[in-house]
N, C-alpha and C positions, 0 to 999 in steps of 0.2 A: 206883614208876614203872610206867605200864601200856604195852601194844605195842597195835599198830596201824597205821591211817592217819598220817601224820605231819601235827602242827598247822601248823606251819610247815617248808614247804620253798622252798631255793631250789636253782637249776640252772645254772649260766655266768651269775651278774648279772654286769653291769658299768652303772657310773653313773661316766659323764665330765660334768663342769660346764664352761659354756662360761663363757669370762669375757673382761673387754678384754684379760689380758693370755694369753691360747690357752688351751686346753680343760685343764682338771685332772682327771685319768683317778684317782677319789675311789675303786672298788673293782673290781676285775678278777677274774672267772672263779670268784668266789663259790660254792660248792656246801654246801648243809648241809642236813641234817632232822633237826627238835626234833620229840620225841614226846610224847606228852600228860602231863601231869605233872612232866616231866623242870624240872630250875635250870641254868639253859645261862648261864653267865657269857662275854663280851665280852672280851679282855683283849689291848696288846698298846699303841703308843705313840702319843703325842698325832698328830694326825693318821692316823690308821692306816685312819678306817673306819668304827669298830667301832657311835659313832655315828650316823653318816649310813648303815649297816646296821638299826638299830635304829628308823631314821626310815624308811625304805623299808618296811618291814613293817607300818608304822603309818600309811602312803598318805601322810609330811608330805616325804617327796623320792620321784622318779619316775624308777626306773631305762631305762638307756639301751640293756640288751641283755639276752636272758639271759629266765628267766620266774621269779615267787615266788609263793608262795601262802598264806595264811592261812585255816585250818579248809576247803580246797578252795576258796577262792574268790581275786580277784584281794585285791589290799591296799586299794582303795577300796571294791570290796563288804564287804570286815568290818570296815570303818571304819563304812560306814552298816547296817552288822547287830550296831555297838556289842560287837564280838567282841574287845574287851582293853581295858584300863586304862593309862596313861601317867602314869608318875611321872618329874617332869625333874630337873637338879640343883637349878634351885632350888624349895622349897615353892610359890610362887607364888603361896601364900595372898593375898585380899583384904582391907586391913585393915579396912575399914570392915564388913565382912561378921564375924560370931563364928564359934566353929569350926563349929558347928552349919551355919550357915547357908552357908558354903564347900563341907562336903561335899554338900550338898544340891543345891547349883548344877547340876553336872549332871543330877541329877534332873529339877529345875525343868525344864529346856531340854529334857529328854525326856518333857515329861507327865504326872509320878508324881505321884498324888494326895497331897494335904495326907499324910493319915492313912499312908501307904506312904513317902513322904519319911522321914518322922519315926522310924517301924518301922526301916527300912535304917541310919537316922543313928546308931542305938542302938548297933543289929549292930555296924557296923565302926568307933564306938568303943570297944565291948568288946574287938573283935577286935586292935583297934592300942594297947590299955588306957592310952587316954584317957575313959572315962566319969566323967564328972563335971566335965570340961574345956570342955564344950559350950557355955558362954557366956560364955567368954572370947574375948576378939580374939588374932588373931594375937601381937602385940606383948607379948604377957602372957606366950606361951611360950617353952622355951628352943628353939633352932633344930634340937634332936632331936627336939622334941616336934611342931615347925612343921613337919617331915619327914615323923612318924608321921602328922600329921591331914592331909598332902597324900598318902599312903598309901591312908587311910582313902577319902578323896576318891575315888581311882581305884577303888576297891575296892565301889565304894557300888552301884553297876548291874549286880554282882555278874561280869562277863567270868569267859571261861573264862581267858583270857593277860594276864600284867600284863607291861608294857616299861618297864624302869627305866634311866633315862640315869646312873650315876652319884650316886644318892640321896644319900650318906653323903660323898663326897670332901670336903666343907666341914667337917667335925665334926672333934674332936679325937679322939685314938684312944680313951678313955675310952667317949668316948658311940656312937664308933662297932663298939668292940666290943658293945654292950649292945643297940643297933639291929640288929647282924646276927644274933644268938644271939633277938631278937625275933621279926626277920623267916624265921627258921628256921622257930620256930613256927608263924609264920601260915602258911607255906608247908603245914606237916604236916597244917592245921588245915582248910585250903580247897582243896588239891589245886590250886591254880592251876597252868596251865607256864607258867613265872618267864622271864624275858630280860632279861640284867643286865649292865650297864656297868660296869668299873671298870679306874682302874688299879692297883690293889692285888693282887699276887701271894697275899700272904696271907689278903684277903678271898674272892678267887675260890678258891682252894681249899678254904677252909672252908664255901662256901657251896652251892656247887655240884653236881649229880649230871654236867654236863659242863661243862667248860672249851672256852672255841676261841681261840686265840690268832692273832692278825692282823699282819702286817708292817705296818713303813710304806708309806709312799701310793708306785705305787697299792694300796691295802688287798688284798689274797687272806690266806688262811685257812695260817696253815703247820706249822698241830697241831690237831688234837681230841680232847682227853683224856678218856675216860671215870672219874669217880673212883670207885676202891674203896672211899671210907669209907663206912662206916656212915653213915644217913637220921638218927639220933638221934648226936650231934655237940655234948659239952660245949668249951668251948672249950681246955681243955686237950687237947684233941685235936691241937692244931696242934704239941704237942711228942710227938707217934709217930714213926717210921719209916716210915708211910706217909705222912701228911701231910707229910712232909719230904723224901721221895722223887718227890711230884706236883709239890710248890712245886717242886724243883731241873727238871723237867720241863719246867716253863712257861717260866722262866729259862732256860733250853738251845734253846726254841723261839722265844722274845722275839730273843735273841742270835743265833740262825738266821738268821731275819727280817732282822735289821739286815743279815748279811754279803749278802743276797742283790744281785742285779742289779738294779738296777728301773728 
């Protein structure tokens, strides 16, 4: 993890939604900064936030108070300075399209010549070790695999920040241990700074260089955990003393959350 400028900052957000039935006050008095490099996991309960956080950063909701910023710019300038990659829960793959030709889409829509498409398409399915999967249709793969090439996809225009809503919550634990010990990798591989959804205690802890853990609605922040583990993280890490001592951490902060006033 390197020091610095922070990639993402925010300062007092708050985004109340109006709606017919009065205003739903979605996140209150938000304060955070992710550093470059840093895996900053999401975590905390349905409603909480943590997505509609994760959308504001990415210009797709527009906060109501408060200032954020992405690489020093507003969340619309580095949307159109193509400054991160969005992976949602679902792959969102097109089926008519092969994998090839999905990751390329955003390309396409930005210009990349034939011959630079195709170079980049190679990259990030070596990187997501899909090579050789490239002209198959979606429906061919299993839906970790339909995961990794909507990965690949976000990954293809190369962003400094990837924002991941939740990738893995549909998968069974099998495949979802095997994607996260993946996505490990690529993280070590590309240095990207990671922002990641889940509600899994034991994924955010293994995945993570910070944790932030979010009350229910209105959403604020009621821990930020820095984790001690080690960058290199086989999965039997999750049975240490320290991984065990973060998870109980998060759980203690979750359980905070709930008793507070809101």
């Amino acid at each position: 993890m390197t020091t610095g400028d922070p990639v993402i900052e925010a300062k007092h957000l708050d985004l109340t939604f109006q709606t017919n039935d009065g205003p739903i006050h979605a996140l209150k008095d938000v304060n955070l900064s992710i550093s470059k490099g840093e895996f900053v996991s999401f975590i905390g309960p349905s409603g909480c936030g943590k997505t509609t956080f994760l959308r504001c950063i990415a210009a797709l909701e527009t906060p109501t108070g408060g200032t954020l910023s992405v690489n020093g710019m507003t969340p619309d300038e580095a949307r159109r300075n193509r400054a991160y990659g969005y992976v949602f829960q679902a792959a969102g793959l097109y089926p008519w399209r092969t994998i090839s030709k999905n990751i390329k889409l955003p390309l396409e829509i930005m210009g990349f010549s034939a011959a630079e498409q195709e170079e980049r398409v190679n990259k990030v399915l070596e990187l997501v070790d899909l090579t050789g999967f490239e002209g198959k249709f979606p429906w061919q793969l299993s839906g970790g695999m339909q995961q990794r090439a909507s990965i690949a996809r976000a990954l293809a225009f190369d962003a400094d920040i990837l924002l991941m809503d939740e990738p893995f919550g549909a998968l069974d634990e099998i495949v979802r241990d095997h994607l996260n010990e993946q996505l490990l990798a690529l993280w070590a591989r590309t240095e990207k700074t990671i922002g990641f959804v889940t509600h899994s205690i034991p994924e955010a802890v293994y995945l993570s260089t910070k944790i932030v853990v979010m009350s229910p609605r209105p959403g604020r922040i009621t821990d930020v955990i820095d984790s001690p583990l080690p960058k290199e993280r086989p999965l039997d890490i999750r049975d240490s003393t320290e991984f065990i001592e973060v998870a109980h951490r998060v759980r203690e902060g979750l359980r905070a959350g709930h008793g507070d006033d809101v």
